[in-house]
C-alpha atoms as one frame of an Amber mdcrd trajectory, in Angstrom:
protein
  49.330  47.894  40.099  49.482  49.125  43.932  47.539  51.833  45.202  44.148
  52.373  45.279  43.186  51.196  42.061  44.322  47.309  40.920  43.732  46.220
  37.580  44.034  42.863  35.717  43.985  41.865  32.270  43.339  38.394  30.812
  42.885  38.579  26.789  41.142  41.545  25.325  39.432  42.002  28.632  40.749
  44.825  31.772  39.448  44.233  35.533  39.940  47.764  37.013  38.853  47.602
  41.213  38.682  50.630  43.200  40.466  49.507  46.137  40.471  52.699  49.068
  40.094  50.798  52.482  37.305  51.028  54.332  34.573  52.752  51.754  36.338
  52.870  48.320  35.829  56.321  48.423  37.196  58.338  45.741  39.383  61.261
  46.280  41.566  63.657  43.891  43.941  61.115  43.527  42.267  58.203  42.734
  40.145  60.073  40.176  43.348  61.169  38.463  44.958  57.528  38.812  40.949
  55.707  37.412  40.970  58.566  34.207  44.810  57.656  33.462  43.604  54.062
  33.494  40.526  54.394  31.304  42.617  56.137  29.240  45.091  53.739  28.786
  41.875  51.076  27.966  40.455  53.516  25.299  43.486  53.871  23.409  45.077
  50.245  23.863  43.797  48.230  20.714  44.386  44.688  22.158  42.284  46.054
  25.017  37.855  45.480  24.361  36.257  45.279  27.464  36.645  46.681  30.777
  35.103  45.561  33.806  34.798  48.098  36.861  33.841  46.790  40.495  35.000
  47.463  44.266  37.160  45.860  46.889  35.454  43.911  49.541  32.114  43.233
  49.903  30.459  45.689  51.776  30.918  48.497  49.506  31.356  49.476  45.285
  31.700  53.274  45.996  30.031  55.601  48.304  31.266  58.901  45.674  33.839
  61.674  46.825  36.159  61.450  49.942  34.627  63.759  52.475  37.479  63.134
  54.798  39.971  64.236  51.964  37.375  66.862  51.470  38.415  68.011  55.126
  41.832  67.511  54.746  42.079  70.066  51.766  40.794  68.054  48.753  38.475
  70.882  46.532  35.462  69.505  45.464  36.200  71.369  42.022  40.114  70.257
  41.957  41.357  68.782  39.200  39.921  65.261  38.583  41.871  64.461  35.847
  41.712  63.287  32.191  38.262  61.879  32.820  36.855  63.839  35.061  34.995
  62.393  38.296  35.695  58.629  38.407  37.479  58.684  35.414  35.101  58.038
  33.139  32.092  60.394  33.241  33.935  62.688  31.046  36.605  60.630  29.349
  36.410  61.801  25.753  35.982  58.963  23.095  35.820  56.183  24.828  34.117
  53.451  22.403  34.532  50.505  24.122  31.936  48.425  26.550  32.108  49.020
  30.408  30.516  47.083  32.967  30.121  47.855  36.020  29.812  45.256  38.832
  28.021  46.416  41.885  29.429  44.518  44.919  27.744  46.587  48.025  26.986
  50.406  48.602  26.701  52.581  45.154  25.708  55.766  46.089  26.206  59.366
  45.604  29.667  59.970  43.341  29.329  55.602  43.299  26.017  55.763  41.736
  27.438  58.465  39.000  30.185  56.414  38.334  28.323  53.040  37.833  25.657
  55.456  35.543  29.053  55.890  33.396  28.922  52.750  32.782  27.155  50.717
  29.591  26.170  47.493  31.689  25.725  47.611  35.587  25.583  44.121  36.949
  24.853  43.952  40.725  25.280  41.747  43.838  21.859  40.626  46.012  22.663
  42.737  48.876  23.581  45.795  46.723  21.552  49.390  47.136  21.712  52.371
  45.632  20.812  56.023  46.495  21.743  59.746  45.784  22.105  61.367  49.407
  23.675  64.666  48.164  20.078  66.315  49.150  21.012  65.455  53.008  24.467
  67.660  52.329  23.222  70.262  50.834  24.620  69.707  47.717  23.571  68.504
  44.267  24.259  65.585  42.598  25.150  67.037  39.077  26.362  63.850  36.817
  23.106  62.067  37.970  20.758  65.198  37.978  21.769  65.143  33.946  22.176
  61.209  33.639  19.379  59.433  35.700  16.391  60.917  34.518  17.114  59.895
  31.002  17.781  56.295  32.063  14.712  55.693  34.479  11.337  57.099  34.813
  11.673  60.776  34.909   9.423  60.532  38.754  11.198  58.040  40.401  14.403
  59.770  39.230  13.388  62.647  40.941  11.727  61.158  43.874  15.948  59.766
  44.331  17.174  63.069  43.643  14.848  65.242  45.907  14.738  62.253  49.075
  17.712  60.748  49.203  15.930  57.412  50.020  17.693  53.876  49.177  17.147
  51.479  46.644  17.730  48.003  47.078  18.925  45.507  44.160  15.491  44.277
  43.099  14.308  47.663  42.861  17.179  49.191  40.942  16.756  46.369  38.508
  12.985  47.153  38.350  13.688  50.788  36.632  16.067  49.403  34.506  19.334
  50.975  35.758  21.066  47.307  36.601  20.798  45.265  34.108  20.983  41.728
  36.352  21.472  40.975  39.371  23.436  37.659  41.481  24.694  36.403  44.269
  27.891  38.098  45.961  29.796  35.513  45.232  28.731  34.709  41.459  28.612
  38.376  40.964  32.582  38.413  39.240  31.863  35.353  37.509  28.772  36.821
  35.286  30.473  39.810  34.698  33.526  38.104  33.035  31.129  35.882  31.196
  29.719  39.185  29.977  32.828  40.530  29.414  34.388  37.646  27.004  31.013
  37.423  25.413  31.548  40.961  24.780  35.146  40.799  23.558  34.330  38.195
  21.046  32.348  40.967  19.169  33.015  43.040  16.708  34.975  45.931  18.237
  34.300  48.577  15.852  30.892  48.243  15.683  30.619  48.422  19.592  32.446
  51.935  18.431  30.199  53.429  16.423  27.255  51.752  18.894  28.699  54.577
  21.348  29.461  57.246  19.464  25.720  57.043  17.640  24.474  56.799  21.264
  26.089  59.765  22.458  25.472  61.977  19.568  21.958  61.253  19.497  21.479
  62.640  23.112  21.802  65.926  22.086  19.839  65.881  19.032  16.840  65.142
  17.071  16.484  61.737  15.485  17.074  62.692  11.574  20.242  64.902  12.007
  21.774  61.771  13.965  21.105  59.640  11.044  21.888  61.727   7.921  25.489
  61.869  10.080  25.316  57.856  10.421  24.071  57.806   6.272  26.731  60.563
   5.130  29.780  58.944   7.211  30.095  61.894   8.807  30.783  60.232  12.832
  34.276  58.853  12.698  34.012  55.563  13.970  30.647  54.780  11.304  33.045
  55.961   8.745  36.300  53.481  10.191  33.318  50.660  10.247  32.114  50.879
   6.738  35.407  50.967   4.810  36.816  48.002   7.188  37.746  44.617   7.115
  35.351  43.499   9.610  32.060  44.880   7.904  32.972  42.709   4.673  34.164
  39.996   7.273  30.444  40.232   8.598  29.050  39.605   5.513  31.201  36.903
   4.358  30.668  34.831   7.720  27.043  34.681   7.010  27.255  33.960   3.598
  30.018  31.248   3.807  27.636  30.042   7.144  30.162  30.485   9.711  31.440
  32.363  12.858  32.970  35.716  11.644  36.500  36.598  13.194  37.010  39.872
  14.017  40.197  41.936  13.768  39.174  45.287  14.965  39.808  46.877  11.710
């Protein structure tokens, strides 16, 4: 694919890279263009895992264009089917990201990599939320970050601005590992394939139990997990796979999964 976003696929496994010379900033456009693509992953079944990472080395994604901004881009146009990034709104989508941090994640980077459901990073990666220094807010991460981290240092990132480096990110928990620049593609498609050799419709309910649980308490979460009531628990536990799961361990073998 040409244009600002290049993608790969090898097996059950997609390699999206924002590509926008010099930054990887991300304008109307490429919003539109990354939603259309994550789209395309969620609803492709030969499709699993999707990796997400930046051109270059020197930067992942330093958030929304400011020189578009200035050329006419609104800053509440239409992003597309996915809103911001492409993925911090896409509806459904019950599949594993990771995210592989290759240089500067901040602002709209940072909320896009918090999309994610793994964020591996390079040494010389760093992280920050600088929106307070524009006068703006950071909205996606003012609702996302605080529930990931510790609720102070969230807020300390939110209210300063101030930079995180690799080792620190990975200290609060918000990358999961981190390697050197030029290992940093190699774990992640390690992670990926390990990933893709799963069971893909339990990594499906895995999300949607995840995301329905954010909004409420404990009990009402499970009683719609017991009663089959979230779509992708009920698609698990009349499938092949979850009597495929069984059978593997009983026959004392590797289950194979079909994804349905």
């Amino acid at each position: 694919m040409t244009g600002p976003i290049k993608t790969r696929i090898v097996g059950h496994v997609l390699e999206v890279t924002l590509d926008r010379p010099k930054a990887n900033a991300v304008d109307l456009e490429t919003s539109r263009i990354m939603g259309e693509v994550f789209r395309d992953f969620r609803d492709n079944p030969d499709l699993r895992v999707a990796i997400l990472t930046g051109a270059g080395e020197k930067f992942f994604c330093p958030g929304w264009d400011l020189k578009a901004a200035a050329d006419g881009d609104a800053v509440d146009g239409d992003y597309g089917v996915g809103g911001f990034g492409g993925l911090q709104e896409l509806p459904h989508l019950n599949k594993p990201v990771i995210c592989a941090v290759n240089g500067i994640c901040c602002g709209g980077g940072l909320e896009i990599a918090l999309s994610c459901d793994i964020i591996l990073a390079a040494e010389h990666a760093s992280f920050a939320l600088p929106e307070i220094r524009s006068g703006t807010v950071a909205d996606a991460a003012s609702i996302k970050l605080p529930k990931r981290i510790p609720y102070h240092i969230a807020m300390e990132m939110l209210f300063t601005g101030r930079w995180l480096d690799a080792e620190e990110a990975h200290r609060w928990g918000f990358v999961n590992q981190i390697h050197k620049a030029d290992e940093l593609m190699v774990k992640a498609w390690e992670m990926a394939e390990l990933l893709a050799s799963g069971p893909p419709l339990v990594f499906a309910a895995i999300k949607e139990v995840v995301r329905e649980a954010e909004g409420e308490k404990f009990q009402d979460t499970m009683n719609k997990v017991t009663k089959r009531q979230l779509r992708t628990v009920d698609t698990l536990y009349g499938s092949e796979d979850n009597l495929e799961g069984s059978k593997a361990f009983a026959e004392k073998r590797d289950p194979v999964w079909k994804g349905k």
